[in-house]
KEKE-3310 file (N, C-alpha, C; in steps of 0.2 Angstrom, whole numbers, plus 5000, padded with zeros to 4 digits):
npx = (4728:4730:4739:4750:4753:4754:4765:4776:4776:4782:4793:4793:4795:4790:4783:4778:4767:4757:4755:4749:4738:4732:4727:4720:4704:4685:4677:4666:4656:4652:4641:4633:4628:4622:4613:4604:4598:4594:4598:4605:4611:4617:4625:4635:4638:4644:4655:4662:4664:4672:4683:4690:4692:4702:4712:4718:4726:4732:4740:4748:4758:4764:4776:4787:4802:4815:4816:4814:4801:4785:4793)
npy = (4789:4797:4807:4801:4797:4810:4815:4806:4807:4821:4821:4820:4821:4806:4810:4820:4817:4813:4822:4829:4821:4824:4839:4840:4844:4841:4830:4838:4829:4823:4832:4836:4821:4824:4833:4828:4818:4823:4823:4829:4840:4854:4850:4843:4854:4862:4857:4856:4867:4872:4863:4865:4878:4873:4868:4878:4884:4873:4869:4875:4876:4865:4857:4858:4847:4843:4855:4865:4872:4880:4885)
npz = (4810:4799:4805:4807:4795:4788:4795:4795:4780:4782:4788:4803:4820:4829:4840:4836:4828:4837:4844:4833:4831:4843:4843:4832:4827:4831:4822:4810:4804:4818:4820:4810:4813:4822:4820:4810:4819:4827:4841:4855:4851:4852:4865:4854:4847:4853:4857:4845:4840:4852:4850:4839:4842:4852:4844:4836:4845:4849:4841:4832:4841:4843:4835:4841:4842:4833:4822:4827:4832:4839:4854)
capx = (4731:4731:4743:4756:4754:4758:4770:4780:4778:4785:4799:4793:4797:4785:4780:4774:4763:4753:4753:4745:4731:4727:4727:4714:4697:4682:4676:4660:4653:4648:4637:4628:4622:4615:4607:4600:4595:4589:4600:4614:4616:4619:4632:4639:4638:4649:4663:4666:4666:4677:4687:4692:4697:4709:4714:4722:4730:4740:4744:4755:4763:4766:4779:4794:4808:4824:4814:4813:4794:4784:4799)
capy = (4787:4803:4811:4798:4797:4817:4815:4802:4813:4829:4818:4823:4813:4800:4812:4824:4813:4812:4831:4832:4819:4828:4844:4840:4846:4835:4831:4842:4824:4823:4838:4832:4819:4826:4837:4822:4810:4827:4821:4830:4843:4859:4847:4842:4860:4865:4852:4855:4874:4871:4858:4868:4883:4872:4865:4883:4888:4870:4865:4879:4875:4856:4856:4853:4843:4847:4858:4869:4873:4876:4885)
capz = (4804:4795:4806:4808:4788:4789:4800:4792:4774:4781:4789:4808:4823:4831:4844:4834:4825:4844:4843:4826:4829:4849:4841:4827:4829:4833:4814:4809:4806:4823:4822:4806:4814:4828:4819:4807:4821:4832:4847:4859:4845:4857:4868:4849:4841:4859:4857:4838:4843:4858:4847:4833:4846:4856:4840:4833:4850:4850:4832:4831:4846:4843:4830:4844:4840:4829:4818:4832:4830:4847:4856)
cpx = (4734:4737:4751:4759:4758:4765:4779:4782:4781:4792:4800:4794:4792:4782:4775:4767:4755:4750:4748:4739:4728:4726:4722:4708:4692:4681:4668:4653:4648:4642:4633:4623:4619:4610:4601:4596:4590:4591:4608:4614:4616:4624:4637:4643:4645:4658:4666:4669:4673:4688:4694:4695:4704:4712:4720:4725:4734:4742:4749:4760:4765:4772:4783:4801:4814:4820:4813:4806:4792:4786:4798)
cpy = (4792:4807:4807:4796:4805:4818:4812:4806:4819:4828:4821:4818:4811:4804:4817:4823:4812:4817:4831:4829:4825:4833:4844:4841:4842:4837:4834:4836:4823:4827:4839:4826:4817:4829:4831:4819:4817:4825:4825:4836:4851:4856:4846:4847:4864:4862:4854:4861:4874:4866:4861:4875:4881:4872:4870:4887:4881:4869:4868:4877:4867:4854:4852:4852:4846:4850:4865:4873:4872:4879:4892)
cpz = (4800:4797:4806:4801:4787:4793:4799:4785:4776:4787:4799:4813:4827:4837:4842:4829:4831:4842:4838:4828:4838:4846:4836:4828:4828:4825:4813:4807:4812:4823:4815:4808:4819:4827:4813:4813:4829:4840:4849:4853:4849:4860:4861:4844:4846:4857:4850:4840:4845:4854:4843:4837:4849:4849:4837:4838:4849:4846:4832:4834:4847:4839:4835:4837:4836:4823:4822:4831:4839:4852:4859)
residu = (UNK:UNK:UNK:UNK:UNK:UNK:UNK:UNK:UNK:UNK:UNK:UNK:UNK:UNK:UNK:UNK:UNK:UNK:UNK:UNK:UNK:UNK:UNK:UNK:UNK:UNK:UNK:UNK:UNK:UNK:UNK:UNK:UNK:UNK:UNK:UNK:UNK:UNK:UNK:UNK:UNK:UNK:UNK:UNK:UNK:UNK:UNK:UNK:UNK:UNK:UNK:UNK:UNK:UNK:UNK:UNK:UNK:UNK:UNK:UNK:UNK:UNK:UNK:UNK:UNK:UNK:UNK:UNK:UNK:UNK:UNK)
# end
């Protein structure tokens, strides 16, 4: 929802809306409450990690479209 609301505000077109949410990083969320409930929180600590790395190799690279972003 966040991304297609961002997406629509900075006036981008409907695919890049896709783009912004794949790209977004698992939420830190998850990895509070693995460590609260003492479950999976090595497999969870990996994914945010992992998450947030891919996240800053394709965000850049998502723009696309007639703003020529991406290219």
């Amino acid at each position: 929802m966040v991304a297609f609301v961002l997406a629509k505000l900075l006036n981008l077109p409907p695919v890049a809306a896709g783009v912004l949410f794949a790209a977004m990083p698992t939420g830190a969320n998850a990895y509070i409450f693995a460590v609260q409930y003492q479950r999976l929180v090595n497999p969870v600590s990996g994914a945010v990690a992992l998450g947030t790395l891919l996240a800053a190799v394709t965000l850049p690279r998502g723009g696309g479209g007639e703003r020529g972003g991406g290219r």
